[in-house]
C-alpha positions, 0 to 999 in steps of 0.5 A: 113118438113112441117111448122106445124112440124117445129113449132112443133120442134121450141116449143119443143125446146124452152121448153128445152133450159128452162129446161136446162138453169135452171141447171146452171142459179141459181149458180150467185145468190147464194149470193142474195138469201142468203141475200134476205132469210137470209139463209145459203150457204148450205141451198140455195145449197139445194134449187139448187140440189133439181132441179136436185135431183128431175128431175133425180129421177122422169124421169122414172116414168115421162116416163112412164106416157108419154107413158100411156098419149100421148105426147101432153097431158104430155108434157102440164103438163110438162110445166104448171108445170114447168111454175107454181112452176117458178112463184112460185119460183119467189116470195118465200118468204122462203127457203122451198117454194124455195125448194118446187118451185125447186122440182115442176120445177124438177117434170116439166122438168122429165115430158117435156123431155120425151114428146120431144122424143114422139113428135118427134117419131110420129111427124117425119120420121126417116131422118127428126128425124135425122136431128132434133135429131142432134141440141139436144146437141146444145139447151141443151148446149146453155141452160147450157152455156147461163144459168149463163150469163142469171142470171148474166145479170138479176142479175145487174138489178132485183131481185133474183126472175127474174132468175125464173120469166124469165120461165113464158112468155117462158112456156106461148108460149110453151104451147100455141104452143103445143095447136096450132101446136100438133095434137091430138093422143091417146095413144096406150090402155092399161088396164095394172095397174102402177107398183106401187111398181116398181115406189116407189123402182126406187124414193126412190133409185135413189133420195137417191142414188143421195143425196148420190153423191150430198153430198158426199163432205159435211164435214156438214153432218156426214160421217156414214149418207153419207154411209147410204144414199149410202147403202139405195139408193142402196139396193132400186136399186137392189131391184127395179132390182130383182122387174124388173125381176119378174114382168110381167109388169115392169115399164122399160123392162130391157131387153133392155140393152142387146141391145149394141146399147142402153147399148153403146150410155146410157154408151157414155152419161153418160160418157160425161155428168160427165165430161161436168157437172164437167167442167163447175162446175169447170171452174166457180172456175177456173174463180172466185177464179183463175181469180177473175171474177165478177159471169157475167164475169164467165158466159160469160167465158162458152161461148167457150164451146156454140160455140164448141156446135153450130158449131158441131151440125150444121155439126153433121148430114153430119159427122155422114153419112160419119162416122157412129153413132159409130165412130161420138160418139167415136170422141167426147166422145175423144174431151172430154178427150182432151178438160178435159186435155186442161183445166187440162193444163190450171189449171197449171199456171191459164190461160184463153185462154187454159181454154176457148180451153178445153171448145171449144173442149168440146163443140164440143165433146158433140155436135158431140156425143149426136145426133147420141147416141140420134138416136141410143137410139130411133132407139133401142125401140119400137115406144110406148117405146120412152118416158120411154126409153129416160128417162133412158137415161136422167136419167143417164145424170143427175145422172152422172151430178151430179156425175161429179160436186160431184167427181171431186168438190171432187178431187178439194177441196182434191187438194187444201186443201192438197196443202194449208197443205204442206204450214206452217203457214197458218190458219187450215180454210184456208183448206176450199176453200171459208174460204181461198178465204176470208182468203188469196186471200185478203191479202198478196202477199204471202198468195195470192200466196198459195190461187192460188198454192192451187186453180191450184192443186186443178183444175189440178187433178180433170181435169185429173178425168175427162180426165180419165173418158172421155177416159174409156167412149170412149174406152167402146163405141168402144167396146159396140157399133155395126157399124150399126144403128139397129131397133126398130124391132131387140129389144128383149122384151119378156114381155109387158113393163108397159107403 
């Protein structure tokens, strides 16, 4: 690998450890935006899913453009993109232009992380992207882990603002390495017009089947307009299906999942990224409302799992000769079941070090797994199908994210308020976990007592859905995937993908 390549590598990843840390860094300053805006909680937890909300439904289309642009040029406007509506975010002075910044760093990061894959599919020969391929986990890992510590540590000293203010000097060296370091490739011609109606039906069903999920623990909004979104946001999906189908230029072959290489490392992804997007979303009610930790001290509670990450991905490519792509994936996707029922244990008597354990292992299931479901992902597509096809994937990953944090938030807010109804006596708002946080865990030893008994239910049932769902996803992969990395070549396609 030359330094010009090297270089290359290091300023795309610096661009993702952005884009990933974004997930996480904005949950510290839920408070202070709250105070800073005069806006509600709901309203701020808004302005957060708007990111993942935005990112996720527009990967495809993001993808595809990326095939149409080359990945020097998309990957530009990724980043200026996501650098802009940061400093836009900065200094919002009003919740819809933090909401507008979010959407902007959404629409950023749906375009920058496509660009990555294109990069290192013309920039890399297949050993070299192996090896690169394989630190993927442990960037997007460091980013999600580092994230709430991040904003945390800024959080004591500046402004809500500097969380995203942050973004600006990062996207400044990027951009000035992809000008410096990026040679120049025309994209493969094209007449082919943009599916047009294939790119609104893919929008519109997942942005509002993920609204779906995202609020589909919100009490606030009725439950007849949560069924609703759910139904529209699938029928638009089937409808961009039966489009798929007929069209001679789809936006995304789907064909492609008949591979079992691309279907098996896709379902492993899915899989673990609903899990480790649940985990941590728990373990920062594990900490606070368990532990009674300051928002820093949460973050830093996160970083057994940045440890499991970097050690797995440092020795991800040595295991993966010995064992194959399919068994390497099959091992962490199980780490991550047994790093769900370390925590799940952990949730029993409020425990830290069986918490930070689950975490470890965790952290050292995602980052044996991702890089070889990567490789198997980009050796499954043709070479000009790299961007769209690595957005499917990342599309699933946030989707299922978001549906981690919604189902198994879902199965922690039943747990506890069932636990908390069991007890007599105590105020019907003590049911909601931040009015019981308010309502007992400053008050009596007694009423203390129930807010942690309730806190503990709640953890150790949603740990176990995660269990679960980590081990279905394990033994699916070892069913779906094949004992061999295939090639691009082997990949059906009886129809000119419109990218």
């Amino acid at each position: 690998m030359t330094s010009r390549t090297r270089g290359v590598v290091a300023t795309a990843y610096l661009s993702l450890f952005m884009v990933s840390a974004d997930n996480s860094i904005i949950n510290t300053a839920v408070p202070r935006i709250s105070a800073s805006l005069g806006a509600s909680t709901p309203a701020v937890q808004f302005a957060i899913d708007a990111y993942m909300l935005v990112f996720a439904s527009s990967l495809i289309i993001a993808g595809s453009a990326v095939d149409r642009m080359g990945a020097r040029r998309s990957y530009a406007v990724g980043v200026s993109l996501f650098t802009a509506a940061s400093l836009l975010g900065a200094f919002a002075p009003s919740v819809p232009a933090l909401v507008l910044s979010r959407a902007g760093m959404g629409i950023g990061a749906a375009f920058i992380v496509p660009s990555i894959f294109g990069l290192f599919a013309t920039e890399l020969t297949d050993s070299g992207r192996r090896r690169v391929l394989a630190l993927w986990p442990a960037v997007v890992g460091l980013g999600v882990a580092i994230g709430p510590v991040l904003g945390g540590l800024l959080l004591t000293r500046f402004w809500y603002g500097s969380i995203f203010l942050i973004n600006v000097p990062v996207g400044v060296i990027a951009l000035i390495g992809a000008a410096t370091l990026i040679e120049r490739r025309d994209p493969a011609p094209t007449r082919a017009r943009p599916d047009l109606a294939g790119a609104v039906l893919l929008l519109t069903g997942v942005a509002v089947f993920a609204s779906a999920i995202i609020f589909a623990v919100d009490d606030r909004l009725p439950a007849w307009l949560r069924l609703g979104l759910g139904a529209v946001g699938l029928l638009a999906l089937i409808g961009y299906t039966v489009h798929e189908r007929r069209t001679d230029r789809p936006l995304f072959d789907l064909g492609y999942f008949r591979v079992r290489a691309f279907t098996g490392a896709v379902v492993a992804m899915s899989g673990l990224f609903f899990a480790l997007f649940g985990t941590v979303f728990l373990a920062g009610q594990f900490t606070q409302y368990g532990l009674g930790w300051s928002p820093f001290q949460a973050g830093a509670g996160l970083l057994p799992l940045a440890v499991g990450l970097t050690v797995a991905s440092l020795s991800c490519a040595a295991i993966t000769a010995r064992t194959g792509a399919r068994v390497a994936v099959a091992i962490g996707l199980g780490l991550g079941a047994v790093g769900c029922a370390l925590c799940a244990m952990a949730a029993a008597d409020l425990r830290y070090p069986l918490l930070a354990a689950g975490l470890l292992c965790c952290g050292l299931g995602m980052g044996l797994s991702v890089g070889p479901a990567l490789t198997l992902i980009v050796s499954s597509l043709r070479a000009d199908d790299a961007g769209v096809g690595s957005s499917v994937n990342a599309m699933f990953q946030q989707i299922c994210g978001a549906g981690g944090v919604a189902v198994m938030g879902l199965v922690f807010s039943a747990g506890y308020g069932a636990r908390i109804d069991s007890v007599p006596g105590l105020p019907t708002a003590a049911r909601s976990v931040t009015e019981g946080y308010d309502l007992l865990a400053h008050g009596s030893r007694r009423a203390m007592a129930h807010f942690a008994d309730g806190v503990s239910s709640g953890l150790l049932a949603a740990w176990i859905t995660g269990a679960v769902v980590a081990a279905v996803a394990t033994i699916t992969v070892l069913v779906i995937l094949p004992a061999t990395t295939p090639s691009a070549s082997a990949t059906p396609s009886s129809r000119k993908v419109n990218a």
